[in-house]
ZAMARGU-4260 file (C-alpha; in steps of 0.2 Angstrom, whole numbers, plus 5000, padded with zeros to 4 digits):
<rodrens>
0) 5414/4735/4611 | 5415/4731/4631 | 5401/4736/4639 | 5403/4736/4658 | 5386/4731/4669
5) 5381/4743/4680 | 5388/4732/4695 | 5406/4733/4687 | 5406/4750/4686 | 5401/4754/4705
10) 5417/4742/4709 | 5430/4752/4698 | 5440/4749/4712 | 5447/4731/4717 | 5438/4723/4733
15) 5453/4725/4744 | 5459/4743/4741 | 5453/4756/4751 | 5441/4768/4746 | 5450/4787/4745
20) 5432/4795/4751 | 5428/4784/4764 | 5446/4784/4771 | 5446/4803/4772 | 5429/4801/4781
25) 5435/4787/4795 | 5452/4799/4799 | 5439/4812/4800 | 5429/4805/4812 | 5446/4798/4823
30) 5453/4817/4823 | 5436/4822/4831 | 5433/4809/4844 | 5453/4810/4852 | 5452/4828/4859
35) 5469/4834/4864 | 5471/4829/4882 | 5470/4845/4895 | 5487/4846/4906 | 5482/4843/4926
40) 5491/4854/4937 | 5503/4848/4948 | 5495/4845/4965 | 5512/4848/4975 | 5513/4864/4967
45) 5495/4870/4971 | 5500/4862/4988 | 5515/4875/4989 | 5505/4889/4984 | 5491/4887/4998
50) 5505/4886/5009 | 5513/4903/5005 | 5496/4909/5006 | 5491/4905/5022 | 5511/4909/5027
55) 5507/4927/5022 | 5491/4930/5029 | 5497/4923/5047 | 5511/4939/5045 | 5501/4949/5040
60) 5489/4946/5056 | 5502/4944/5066 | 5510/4962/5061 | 5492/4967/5064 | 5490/4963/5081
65) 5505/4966/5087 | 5505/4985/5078 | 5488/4990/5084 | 5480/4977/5097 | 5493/4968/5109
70) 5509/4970/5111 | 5520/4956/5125 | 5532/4967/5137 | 5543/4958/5152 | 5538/4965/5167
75) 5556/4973/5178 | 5553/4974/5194 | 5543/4969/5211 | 5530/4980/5214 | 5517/4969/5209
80) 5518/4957/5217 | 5511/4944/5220 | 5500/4946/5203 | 5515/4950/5191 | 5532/4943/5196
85) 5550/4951/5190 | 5552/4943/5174 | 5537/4939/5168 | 5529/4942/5150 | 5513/4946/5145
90) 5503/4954/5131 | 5495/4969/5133 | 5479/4977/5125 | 5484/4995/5116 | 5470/4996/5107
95) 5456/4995/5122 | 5456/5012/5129 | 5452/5020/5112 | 5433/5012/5114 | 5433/5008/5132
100) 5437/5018/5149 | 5449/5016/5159 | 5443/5009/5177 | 5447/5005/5193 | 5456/4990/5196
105) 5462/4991/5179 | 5481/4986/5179 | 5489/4996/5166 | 5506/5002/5158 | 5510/5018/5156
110) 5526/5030/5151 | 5534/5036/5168 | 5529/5056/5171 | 5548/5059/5175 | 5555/5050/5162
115) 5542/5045/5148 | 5559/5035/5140 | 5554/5021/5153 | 5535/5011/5157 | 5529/5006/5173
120) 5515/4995/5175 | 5503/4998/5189 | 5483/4997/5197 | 5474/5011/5194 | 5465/5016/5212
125) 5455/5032/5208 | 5449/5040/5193 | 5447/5058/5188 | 5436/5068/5202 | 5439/5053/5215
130) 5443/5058/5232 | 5457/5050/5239 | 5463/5047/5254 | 5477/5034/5264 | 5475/5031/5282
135) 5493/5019/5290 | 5490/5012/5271 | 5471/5010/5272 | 5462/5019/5254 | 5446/5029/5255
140) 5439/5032/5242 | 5425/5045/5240 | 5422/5043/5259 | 5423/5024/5259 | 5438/5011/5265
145) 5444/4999/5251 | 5443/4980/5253 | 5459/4977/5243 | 5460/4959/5242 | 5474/4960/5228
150) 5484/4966/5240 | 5491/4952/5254 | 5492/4959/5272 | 5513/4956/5271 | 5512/4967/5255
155) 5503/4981/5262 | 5511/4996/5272 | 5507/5010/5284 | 5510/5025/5274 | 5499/5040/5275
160) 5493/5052/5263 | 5481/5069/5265 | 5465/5070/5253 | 5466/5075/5235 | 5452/5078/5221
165) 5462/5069/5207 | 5463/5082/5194 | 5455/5078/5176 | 5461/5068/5164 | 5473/5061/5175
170) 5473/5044/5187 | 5480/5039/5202 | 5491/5021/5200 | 5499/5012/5212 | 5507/4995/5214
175) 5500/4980/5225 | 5516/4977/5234 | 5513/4995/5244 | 5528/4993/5255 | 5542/4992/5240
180) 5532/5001/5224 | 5536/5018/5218 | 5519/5025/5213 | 5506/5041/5213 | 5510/5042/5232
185) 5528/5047/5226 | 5526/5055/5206 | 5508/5062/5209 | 5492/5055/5197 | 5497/5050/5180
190) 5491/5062/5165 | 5479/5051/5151 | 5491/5052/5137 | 5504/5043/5146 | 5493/5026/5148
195) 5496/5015/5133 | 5490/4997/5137 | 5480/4987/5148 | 5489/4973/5156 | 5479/4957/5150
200) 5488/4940/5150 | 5506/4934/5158 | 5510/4918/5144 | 5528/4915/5152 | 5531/4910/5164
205) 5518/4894/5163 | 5519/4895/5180 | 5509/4911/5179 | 5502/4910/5164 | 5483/4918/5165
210) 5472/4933/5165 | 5478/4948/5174 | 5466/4954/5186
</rodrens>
């Protein structure tokens, strides 16, 4: 009778061959410790994406501002001169008269009385209630002469007009080259709903380029 020794029968396999169990337990171990590697994104695509972004957002502000805040119109015309020469751009403001009055001094555009198809762009002198005045192209004003120092001495005229009370909710425009301009001397005060911008900037050309006062 054979009788194996303790010893012999914990090595019922030969030194050199692998163990079944313990094999299973080492591939085990490798298959937890070689997690599946997690895929980078493409940095050129995420670079393309943030520039279609930021693309469309800069339209869509554009079409915002230009729909409901400024809006550039070429000036046609002479009549104010010396500020605003024929030809030039500039933007105006369409949205600041819904929160802000319109005041003197203001240079504004508006739709022509006799023909709202066409825009003039003109100083606003007197507002509603004002009395108004022209003495050989002096302006009183409620009693007072105006200092008009946006209007040169080779721009200015000798016209004359009797008083009026501008009526309500109109205002009387004129341009700042009195001897050439076709303004409220000629087509009368112009009506509230016919003002649509204020004149704010002239960006061509850069000659001129600045605020509009």
């Amino acid at each position: 009778m054979l009788i194996l020794k303790e010893q012999e029968k914990m090595e019922a396999f030969p030194p050199n061959f692998p163990d079944p169990d313990r094999s299973a337990a080492a591939e085990a171990e490798l298959n937890q410790a070689a997690p599946v590697p997690t895929p980078v994104p493409s940095r050129k695509a995420g670079g393309v994406g943030l520039w279609l972004r930021d693309l469309l957002v800069s339209a869509a502000a554009s079409i915002f501002i230009i729909t409901f805040l400024y809006q550039p119109v070429r000036v046609e015309g002479t009549s104010m001169l010396p500020r605003l020469e024929d030809q030039d751009r500039l933007f105006i403001n369409k949205f600041v008269y819904h929160i802000a009055s319109i005041e003197r001094s203001d240079v504004v555009v508006f739709h022509y009385p006799r023909d709202p198809e066409k825009s003039y762009i003109k100083r606003v002198i007197a507002l509603p209630g004002d009395r108004l005045w022209i003495d050989h192209g002096v302006v009183w004003l409620n009693g007072k002469p105006q200092i008009e120092m946006y209007v040169p001495e080779k721009y200015r005229d000798i016209r004359s007009m009797a008083e009026i009370v501008v009526p309500e909710d109109t205002y009387f425009m004129m341009g700042d080259h009195r001897s050439i301009s076709s303004d409220s001397r000629e087509f009368g005060p112009v009506e509230r709903s016919l003002v649509y911008g204020k004149a704010v900037f002239v960006y061509w050309p850069t000659r001129d380029a600045g605020v509009v006062r």
